[in-house]
N, C-alpha and C positions, 0 to 999 in steps of 0.2 A: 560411565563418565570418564572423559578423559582427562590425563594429569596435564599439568602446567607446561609442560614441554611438549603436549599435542599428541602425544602421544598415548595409544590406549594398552593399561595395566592388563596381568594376567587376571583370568577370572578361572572358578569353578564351575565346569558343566554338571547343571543339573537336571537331569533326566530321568524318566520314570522309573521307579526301582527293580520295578521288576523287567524281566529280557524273557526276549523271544524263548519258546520250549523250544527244545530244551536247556536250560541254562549251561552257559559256559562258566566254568571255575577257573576264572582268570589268574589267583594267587597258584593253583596248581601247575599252570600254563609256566609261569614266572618261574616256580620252584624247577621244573623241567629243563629249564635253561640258565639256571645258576650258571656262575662260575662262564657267562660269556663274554669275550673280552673285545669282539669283532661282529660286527651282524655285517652280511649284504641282503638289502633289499631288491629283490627285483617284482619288477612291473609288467603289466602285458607290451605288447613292443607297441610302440609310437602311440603312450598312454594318454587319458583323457583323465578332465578335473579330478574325478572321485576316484583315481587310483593314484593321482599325483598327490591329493590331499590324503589317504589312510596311508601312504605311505611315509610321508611326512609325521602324520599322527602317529606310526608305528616310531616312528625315530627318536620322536621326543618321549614317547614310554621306555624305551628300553634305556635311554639316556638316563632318564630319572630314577626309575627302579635300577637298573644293574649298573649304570654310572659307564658300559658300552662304548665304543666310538660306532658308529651305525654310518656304512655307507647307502646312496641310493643308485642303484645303475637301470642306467637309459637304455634301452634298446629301440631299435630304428630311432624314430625321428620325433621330436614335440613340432607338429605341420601346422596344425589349425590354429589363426589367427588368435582367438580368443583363448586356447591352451599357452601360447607362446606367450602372451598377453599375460595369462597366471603365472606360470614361468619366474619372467622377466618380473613382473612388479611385487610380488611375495617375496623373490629371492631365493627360491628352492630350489636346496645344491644336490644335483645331479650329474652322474659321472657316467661319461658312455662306456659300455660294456667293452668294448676293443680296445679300452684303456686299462680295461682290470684284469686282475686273476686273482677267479675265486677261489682257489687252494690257498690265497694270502686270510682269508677269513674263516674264522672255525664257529661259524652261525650263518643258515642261509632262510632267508624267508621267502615268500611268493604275496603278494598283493594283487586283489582284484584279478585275478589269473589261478592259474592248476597245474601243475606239471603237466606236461602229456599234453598240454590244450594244441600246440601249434601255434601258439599266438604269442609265445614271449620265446625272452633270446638264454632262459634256462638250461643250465649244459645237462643232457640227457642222464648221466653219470652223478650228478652233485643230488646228494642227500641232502632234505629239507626239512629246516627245524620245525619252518612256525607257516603254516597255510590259512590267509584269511582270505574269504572270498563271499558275494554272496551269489555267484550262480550253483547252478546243479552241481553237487557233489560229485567227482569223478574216485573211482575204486580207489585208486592206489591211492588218494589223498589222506583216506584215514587214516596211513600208516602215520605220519608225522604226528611228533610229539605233541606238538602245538596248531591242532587241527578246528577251527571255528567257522564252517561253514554254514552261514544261514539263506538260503534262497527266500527265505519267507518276506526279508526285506528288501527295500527297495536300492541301498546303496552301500558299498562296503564299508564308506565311510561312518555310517551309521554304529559298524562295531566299533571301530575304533574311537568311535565318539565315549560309547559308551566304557570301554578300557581308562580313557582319560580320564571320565569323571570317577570311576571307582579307583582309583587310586590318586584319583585330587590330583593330576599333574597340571600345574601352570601351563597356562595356552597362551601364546604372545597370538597380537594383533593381526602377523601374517598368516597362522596357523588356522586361527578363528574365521579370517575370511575365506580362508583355501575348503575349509571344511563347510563353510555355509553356499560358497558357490558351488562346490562339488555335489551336494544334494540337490541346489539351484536345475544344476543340467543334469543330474542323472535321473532327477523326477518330474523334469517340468517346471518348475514350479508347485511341487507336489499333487500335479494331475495326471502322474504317469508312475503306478507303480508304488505308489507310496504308502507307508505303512504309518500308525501312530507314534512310531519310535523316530521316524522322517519328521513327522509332525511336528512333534515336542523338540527335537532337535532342532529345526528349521526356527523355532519359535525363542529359543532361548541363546542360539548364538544371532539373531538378527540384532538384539541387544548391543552389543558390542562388537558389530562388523565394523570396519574401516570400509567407508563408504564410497571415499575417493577413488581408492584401491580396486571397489569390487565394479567401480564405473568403468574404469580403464580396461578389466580386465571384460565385462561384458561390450564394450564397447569400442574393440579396436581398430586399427586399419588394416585393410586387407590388401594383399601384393594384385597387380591385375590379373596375374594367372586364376585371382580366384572368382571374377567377370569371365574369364576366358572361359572356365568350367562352367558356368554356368549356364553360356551362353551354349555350347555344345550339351549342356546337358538337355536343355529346352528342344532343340534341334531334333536331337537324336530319342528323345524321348518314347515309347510308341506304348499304347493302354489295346492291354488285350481283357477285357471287360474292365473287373473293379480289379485289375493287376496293370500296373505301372513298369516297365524294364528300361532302363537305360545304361548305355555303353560308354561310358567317359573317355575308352581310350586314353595315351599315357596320360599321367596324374603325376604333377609338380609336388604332392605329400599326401600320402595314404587316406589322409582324414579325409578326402574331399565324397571320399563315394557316401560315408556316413552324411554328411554334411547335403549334399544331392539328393540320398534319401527322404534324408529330416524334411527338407524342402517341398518334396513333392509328395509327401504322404500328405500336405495340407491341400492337394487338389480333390474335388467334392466327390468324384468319380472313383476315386483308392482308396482300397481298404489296406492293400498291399504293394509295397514298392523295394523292389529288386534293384540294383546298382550294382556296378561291378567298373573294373579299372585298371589299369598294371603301374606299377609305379617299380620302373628301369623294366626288370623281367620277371616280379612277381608283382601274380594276380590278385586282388583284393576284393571281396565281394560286399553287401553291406544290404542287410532286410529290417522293414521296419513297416507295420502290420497297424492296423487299429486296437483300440485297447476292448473290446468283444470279441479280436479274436485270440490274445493270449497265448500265442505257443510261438512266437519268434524262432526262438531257439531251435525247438524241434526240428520245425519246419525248414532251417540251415542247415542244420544236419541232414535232414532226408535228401536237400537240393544236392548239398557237397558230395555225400557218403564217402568210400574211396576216396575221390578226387583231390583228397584236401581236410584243412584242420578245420571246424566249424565249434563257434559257443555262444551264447546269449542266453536269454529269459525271456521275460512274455513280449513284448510289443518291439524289441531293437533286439539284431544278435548279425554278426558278422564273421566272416571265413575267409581263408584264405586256399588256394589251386597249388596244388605240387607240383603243376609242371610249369616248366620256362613260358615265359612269350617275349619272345625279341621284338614283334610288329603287331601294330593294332588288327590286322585282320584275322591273323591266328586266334587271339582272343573275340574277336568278333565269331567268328564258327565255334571255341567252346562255349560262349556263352548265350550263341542260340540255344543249342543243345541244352543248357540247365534251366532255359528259359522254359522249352519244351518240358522238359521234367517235374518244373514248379506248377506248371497247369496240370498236368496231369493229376501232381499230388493233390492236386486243389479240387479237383474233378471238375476244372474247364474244360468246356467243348467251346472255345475261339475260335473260329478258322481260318481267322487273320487278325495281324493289329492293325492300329489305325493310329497316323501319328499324333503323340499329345496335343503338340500345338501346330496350327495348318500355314505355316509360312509363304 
């Protein structure tokens, strides 16, 4: 219910008591990092809902328990319409990383991301306290103190949910909405990936979203460069059986190859869609798979190997290319080649594509 001035009161998340096997002892977590007087949080670089909201959620825990100042540092870009959109209308203060230095902070966290992944702007050298994620565990992570990685769910935001409610931290209205969108888009609608602990979350901050808030943010305006992708995304499209590949060439913000993806994994013919992009001189790649066949991730890694940093889970996982591309063609000849190499891992025998749509 909201109070007299329209606005909606902190509430207690309650969620199912018991957590994923194996349980995290979150007061031990806490105990490990007494005496912090600074956190930086960092995120995967040019992050999406559910890393922008647990890291949020992570700020407001440490605030409350250790009483903390908690910064959040941005790496690359907030691109996509509907992330700018959360952004902007939550109010979530984010500070680009070429404005920091993290030697000024004596606590470093990772969100939604891993050291070593490739994919955030983490200084190789900086020791990390607290790592919550929920993809594939990588080795070195479990050296950190504060290690909570659960792949078995569907969204990081989900642990963090659950931190909230076990120590009863006040959620204000932007918090609760950023945390209900971010499962919003990391499950679908909870028909991708979602687990009972998505469920019950999804169920009990719907209660008390700001509704106004979570319209604006699902339903923003888009600049035209995001017509422009599109429209070459269609073009260039070409289906090598139930495999989809498309070359976007440059990209006005990283997000778009995921976003192209999303898109054309709804044609009736993919089970598999491959995108790739450069955005200035680095490469972005972006896979996103049917949910029978569950290895996303894998399957990026095996395309990237070498070439580049790759990570995901079952049906979305996205990478990135080590080497420069100053011009759309040079990426157009690496990304036949990876194109060749996805069929192969797939044990396609294509012997040609055929363009998506026949213009």
């Amino acid at each position: 219910m909201k109070s007299p001035d329209g606005t909606l009161p902190p509430f207690s998340l309650t969620l199912p008591a018991a957590a994923p096997t194996p349980p995290f002892d979150l007061d031990a977590a806490l105990k490990r990092i007494a005496g912090c007087r600074s956190l930086l949080v960092y995120m995967h670089d040019n992050p999406d809902p559910d890393a922008l909201a647990a890291a949020v959620g992570l700020k407001s825990l440490v605030e409350h328990e250790l009483g903390a100042t908690v910064t959040l540092a941005l790496g690359g870009i907030v691109g996509r319409a509907e992330n700018r959109a959360m952004v902007e209308a939550l109010r979530f203060p984010l500070s680009p990383v070429e404005d920091l230095d993290h030697r000024q902070f004596d606590r470093t966290a990772i969100v939604d991301s891993q050291p070593g992944t490739g994919n955030n702007s983490l200084p190789a050298d900086r020791v990390v306290d607290i790592i919550i994620d929920h993809h594939p565990a990588r080795p070195e992570s479990v050296q950190s103190p504060w290690c909570d990685i659960r792949p078995e769910l569907g969204a990081t935001s989900t642990i963090v949910l659950q931190y909230l409610r076990e120590r009863n931290v006040p959620v204000d209205a932007a918090l609760t909405t950023g945390l209900f969108y971010a499962l919003r888009t990391e499950t679908r609608d909870l028909g991708r990936e979602a687990t009972e602990f998505e469920r019950s979350a999804y169920l009990h901050l719907v209660q008390s979203v700001d509704h106004k808030l979570l319209y604006r943010m699902s339903h923003p305006k888009v600049p035209r460069e995001h017509f422009s992708a599109l429209d070459r995304a269609l073009r260039s499209a070409q289906q090598w059986g139930d495999v989809v590949a498309v070359d976007l060439g440059a990209l006005s913000y990283p997000d778009l190859v995921a976003e192209v993806a999303d898109l054309l994994l709804s044609f009736e013919g993919a089970r598999f869609v491959l995108c790739c992009g450069r955005y200035g001189t680095r490469a972005f790649l972006s896979l996103r798979t049917d949910a029978t066949e569950g290895r996303a991730g894998t399957l990026m890694r095996q395309i990237i190997g070498s070439d580049g940093a790759a990570g995901g889970h079952g049906t979305m996982a996205g990478g990135r290319l080590f080497t420069p591309f100053a011009t759309d063609a040079t990426l157009a000849v690496a990304f036949a080649a990876l194109v060749q190499r996805f069929l192969g891992i797939l044990g396609r025998s294509v012997p040609h594509a055929v363009p998506l749509v026949d213009l």
